[in-house]
C-alpha positions as CSV (number, residue, x, y, z in Angstrom):
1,X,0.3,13.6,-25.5
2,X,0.3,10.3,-27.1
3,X,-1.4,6.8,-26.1
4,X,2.4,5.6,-25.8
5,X,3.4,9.0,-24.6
6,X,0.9,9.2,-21.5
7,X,1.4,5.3,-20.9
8,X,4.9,6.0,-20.5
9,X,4.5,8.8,-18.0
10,X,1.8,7.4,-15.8
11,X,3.7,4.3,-15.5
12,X,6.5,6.4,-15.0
13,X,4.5,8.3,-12.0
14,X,3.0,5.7,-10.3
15,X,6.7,3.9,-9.7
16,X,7.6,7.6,-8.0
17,X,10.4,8.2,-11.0
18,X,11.4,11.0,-12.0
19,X,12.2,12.2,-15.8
20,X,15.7,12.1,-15.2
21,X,16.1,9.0,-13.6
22,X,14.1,7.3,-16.0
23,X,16.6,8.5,-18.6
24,X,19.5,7.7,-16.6
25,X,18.0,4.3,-16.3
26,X,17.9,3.9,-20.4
27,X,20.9,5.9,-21.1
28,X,19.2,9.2,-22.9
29,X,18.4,12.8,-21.7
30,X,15.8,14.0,-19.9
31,X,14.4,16.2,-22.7
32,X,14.3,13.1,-24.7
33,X,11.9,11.4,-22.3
34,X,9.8,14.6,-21.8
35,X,9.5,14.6,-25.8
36,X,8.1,10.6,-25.2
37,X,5.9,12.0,-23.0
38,X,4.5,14.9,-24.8
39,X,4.4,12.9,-28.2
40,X,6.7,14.8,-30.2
41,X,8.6,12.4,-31.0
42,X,8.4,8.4,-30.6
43,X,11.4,6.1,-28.8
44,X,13.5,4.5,-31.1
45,X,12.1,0.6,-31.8
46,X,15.2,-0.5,-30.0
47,X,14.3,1.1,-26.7
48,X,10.9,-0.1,-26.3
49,X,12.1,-3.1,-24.7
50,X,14.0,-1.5,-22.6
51,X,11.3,0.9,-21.4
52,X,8.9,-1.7,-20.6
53,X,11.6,-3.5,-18.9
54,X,12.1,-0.6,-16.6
55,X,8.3,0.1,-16.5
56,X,7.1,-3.6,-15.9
57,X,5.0,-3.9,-18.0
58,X,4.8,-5.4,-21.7
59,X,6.2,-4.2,-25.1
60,X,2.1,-4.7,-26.3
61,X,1.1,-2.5,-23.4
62,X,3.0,0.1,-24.4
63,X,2.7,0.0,-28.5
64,X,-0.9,-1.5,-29.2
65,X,-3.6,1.6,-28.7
66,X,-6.3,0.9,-26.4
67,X,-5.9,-3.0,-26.6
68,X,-6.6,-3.7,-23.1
69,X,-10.1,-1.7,-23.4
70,X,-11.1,-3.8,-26.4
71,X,-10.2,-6.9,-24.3
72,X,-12.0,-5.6,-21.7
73,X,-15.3,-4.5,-23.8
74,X,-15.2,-8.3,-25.5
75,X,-15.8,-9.8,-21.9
76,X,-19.1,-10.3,-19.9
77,X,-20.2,-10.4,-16.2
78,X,-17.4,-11.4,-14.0
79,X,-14.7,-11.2,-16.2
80,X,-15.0,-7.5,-17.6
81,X,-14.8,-6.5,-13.7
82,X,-11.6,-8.8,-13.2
83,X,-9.8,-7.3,-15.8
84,X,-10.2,-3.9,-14.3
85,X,-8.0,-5.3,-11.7
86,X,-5.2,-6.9,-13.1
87,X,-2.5,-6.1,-11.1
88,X,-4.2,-5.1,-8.4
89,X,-4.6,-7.0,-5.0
90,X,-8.1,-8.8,-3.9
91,X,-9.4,-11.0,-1.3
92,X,-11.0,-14.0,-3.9
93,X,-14.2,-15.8,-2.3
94,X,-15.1,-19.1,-4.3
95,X,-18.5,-20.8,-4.6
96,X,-16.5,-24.0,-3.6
97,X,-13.8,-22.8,-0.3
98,X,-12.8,-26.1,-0.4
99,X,-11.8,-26.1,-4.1
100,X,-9.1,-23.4,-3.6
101,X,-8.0,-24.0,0.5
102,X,-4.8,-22.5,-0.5
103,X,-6.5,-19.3,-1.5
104,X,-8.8,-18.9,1.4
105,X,-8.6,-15.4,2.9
106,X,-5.1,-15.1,1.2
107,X,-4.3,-11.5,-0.8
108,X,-4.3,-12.5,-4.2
109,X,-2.5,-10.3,-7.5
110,X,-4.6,-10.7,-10.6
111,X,-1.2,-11.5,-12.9
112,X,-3.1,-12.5,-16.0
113,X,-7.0,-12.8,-17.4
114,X,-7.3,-14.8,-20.3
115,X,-10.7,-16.1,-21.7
116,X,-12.3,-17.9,-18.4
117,X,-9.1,-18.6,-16.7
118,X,-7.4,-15.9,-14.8
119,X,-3.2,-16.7,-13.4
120,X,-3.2,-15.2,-9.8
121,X,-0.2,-14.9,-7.3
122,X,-0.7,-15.0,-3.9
123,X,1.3,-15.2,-0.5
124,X,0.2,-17.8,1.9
125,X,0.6,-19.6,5.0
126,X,2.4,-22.4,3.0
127,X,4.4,-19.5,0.8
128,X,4.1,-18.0,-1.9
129,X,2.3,-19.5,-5.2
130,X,1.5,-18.6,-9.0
131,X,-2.0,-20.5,-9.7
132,X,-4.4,-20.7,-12.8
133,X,-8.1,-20.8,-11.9
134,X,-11.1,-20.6,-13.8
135,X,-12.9,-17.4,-13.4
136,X,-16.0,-19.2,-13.1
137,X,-15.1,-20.5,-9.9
138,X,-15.2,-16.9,-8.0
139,X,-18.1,-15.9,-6.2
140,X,-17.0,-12.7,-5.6
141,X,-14.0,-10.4,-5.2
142,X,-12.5,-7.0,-2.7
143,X,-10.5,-4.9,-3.7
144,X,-7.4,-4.8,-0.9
145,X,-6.5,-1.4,-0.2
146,X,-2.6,-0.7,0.5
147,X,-2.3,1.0,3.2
């Protein structure tokens, strides 16, 4: 298999699809996915879209090798271990609970790292919210288990 090839089928996986509804979802054969998969052949340019649209993630996830792990290698302390968990839900603790009120002991997506800032979503007892906040600012993170 393929970077793009195994990207494609664990993203595949971990939304529970199958082969053949993933290509019933982008109007091509099953065989023609499994040959995505097993990187004997690539998707056409015009379906890469697509497949990240159906895959959520984006077209630079699924066409730029090993990006995210040079990304990840470029970053220090805090932010190499935040990284790791983009996408994934935490608890956030700050050095300053008053700075983020909104955020305390709220379960928090890690949507976005980018140089000291990260973009988190969270649900709350006001709703739900989309906020930027420097990474500097956490004290520490856990990792919230679904259950």
């Amino acid at each position: 298999m393929n970077n793009l090839g195994n990207k494609i089928a664990k993203k595949r996986k971990d939304l529970g699809m199958t082969q053949t509804e993933f290509a019933d979802k982008l109007s091509v054969t099953r065989q023609t996915v499994s040959r995505w998969e097993a990187g004997a052949v690539m998707p056409d340019i015009d379906k890469i879209s697509d497949i990240a649209d159906i895959l959520d993630v984006s077209c630079d996830y699924l066409l730029k090798d090993d990006a995210a792990d040079e990304k990840t290698a470029a970053l220090k302390g805090p932010s190499r271990l935040l990284a790791a968990l983009v996408g994934t839900k935490v608890k956030l603790k700050f050095f300053d609970e008053e700075t983020d009120v909104d955020l305390y002991d709220a379960v928090c997506t890690i949507l976005e790292l980018e140089g000291n800032w990260m973009k988190i979503k969270a649900e709350t007892k006001k709703g739900a919210l989309e906020k930027l906040i420097p990474v500097s600012s956490v004290l520490s993170f856990e990792e919230v288990k679904e259950v």
